[in-house]
C-alpha positions as CSV (number, residue, x, y, z in Angstrom):
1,X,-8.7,-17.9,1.0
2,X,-9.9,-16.5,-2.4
3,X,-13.2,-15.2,-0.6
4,X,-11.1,-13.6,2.0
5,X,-8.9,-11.8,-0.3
6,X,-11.7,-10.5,-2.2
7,X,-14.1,-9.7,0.3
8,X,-11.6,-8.2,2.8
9,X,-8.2,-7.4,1.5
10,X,-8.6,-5.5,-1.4
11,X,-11.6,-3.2,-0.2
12,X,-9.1,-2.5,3.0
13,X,-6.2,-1.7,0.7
14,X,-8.2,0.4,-1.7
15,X,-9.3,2.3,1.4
16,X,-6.1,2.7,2.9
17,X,-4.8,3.8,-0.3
18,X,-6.6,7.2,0.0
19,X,-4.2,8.3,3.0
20,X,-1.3,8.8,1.1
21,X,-0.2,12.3,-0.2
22,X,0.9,12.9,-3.8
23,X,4.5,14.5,-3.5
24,X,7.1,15.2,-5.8
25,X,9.2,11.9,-4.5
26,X,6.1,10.0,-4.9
27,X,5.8,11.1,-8.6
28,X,9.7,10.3,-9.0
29,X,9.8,6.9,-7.3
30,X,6.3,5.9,-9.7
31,X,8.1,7.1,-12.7
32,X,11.5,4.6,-11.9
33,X,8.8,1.6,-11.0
34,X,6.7,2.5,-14.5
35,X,10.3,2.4,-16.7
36,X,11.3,-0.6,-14.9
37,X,8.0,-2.3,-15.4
38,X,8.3,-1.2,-19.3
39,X,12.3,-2.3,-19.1
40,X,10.7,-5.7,-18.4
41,X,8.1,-6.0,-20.8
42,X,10.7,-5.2,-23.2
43,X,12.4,-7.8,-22.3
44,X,9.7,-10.1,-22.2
45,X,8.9,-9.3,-25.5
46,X,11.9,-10.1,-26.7
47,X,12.6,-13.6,-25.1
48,X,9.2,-14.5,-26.3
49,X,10.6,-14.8,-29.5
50,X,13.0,-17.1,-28.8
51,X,12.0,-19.1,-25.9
52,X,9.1,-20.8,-27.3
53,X,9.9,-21.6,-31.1
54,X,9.7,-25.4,-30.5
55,X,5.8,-25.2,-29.1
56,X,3.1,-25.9,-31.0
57,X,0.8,-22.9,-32.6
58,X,-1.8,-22.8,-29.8
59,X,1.0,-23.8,-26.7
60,X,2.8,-21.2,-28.1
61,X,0.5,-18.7,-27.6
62,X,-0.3,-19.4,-23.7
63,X,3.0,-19.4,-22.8
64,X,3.7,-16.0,-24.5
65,X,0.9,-14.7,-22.6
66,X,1.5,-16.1,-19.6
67,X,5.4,-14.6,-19.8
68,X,4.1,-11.1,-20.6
69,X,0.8,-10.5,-18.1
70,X,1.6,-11.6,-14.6
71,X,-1.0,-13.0,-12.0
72,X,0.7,-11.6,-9.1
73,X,-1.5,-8.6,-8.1
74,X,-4.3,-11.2,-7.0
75,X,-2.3,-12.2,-3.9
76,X,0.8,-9.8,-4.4
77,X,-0.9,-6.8,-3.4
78,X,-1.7,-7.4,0.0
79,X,1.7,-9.3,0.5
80,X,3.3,-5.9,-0.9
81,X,1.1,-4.0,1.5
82,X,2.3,-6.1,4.6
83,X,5.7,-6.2,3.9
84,X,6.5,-2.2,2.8
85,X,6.8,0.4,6.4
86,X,4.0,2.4,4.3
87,X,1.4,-0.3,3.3
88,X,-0.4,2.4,1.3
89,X,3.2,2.4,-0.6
90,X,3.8,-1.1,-1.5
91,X,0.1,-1.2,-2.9
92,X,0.6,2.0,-5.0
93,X,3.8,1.0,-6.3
94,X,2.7,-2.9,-7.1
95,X,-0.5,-1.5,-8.6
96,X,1.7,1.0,-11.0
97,X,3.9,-2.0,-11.5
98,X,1.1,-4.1,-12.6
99,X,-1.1,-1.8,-14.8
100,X,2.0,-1.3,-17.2
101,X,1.9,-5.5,-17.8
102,X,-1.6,-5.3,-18.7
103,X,-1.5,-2.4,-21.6
């Protein structure tokens, strides 16, 4: 399944993802899904503070990071692809989603 993402998927998404055309709504809708994504990572940021004060130093840790930085894009992406009318859309707007997590 793994190979088959890789090899397949995501070249076929990245391709398809030069079809689209930049408009003004475009820009719009990707500045609502990048304050959103920052929205959450705010909120993340602060739960972490909380939710794991009884782990241990180094448990801690992981579970911060694993709260803050999600996984989804390995699979979510072409999931997001299949399941938006545009598939170029849903992979635009998951990507823009997913690089805010990860600065």
């Amino acid at each position: 399944m793994i190979d088959m993402v890789v090899t397949i998927i995501w070249p076929c998404s990245i391709l398809s993802s030069f079809q689209m055309n930049m408009e003004a709504d475009l820009w719009k809708e990707t500045g609502l899904v990048l304050s959103a994504a920052m929205g959450i990572q705010i909120l993340y940021w602060i739960l972490n503070h909380f939710l794991y004060m009884g782990f241990q130093k180094d448990e801690r840790i992981s579970c911060q990071y694993a709260t803050m930085v999600t996984n989804a894009s390995f699979i979510g992406m072409p999931i997001a692809g299949a399941k938006c009318p545009q598939a170029w859309a849903g992979i635009y707007f998951m990507f823009s989603y997913i690089r805010w997590s990860r600065l």
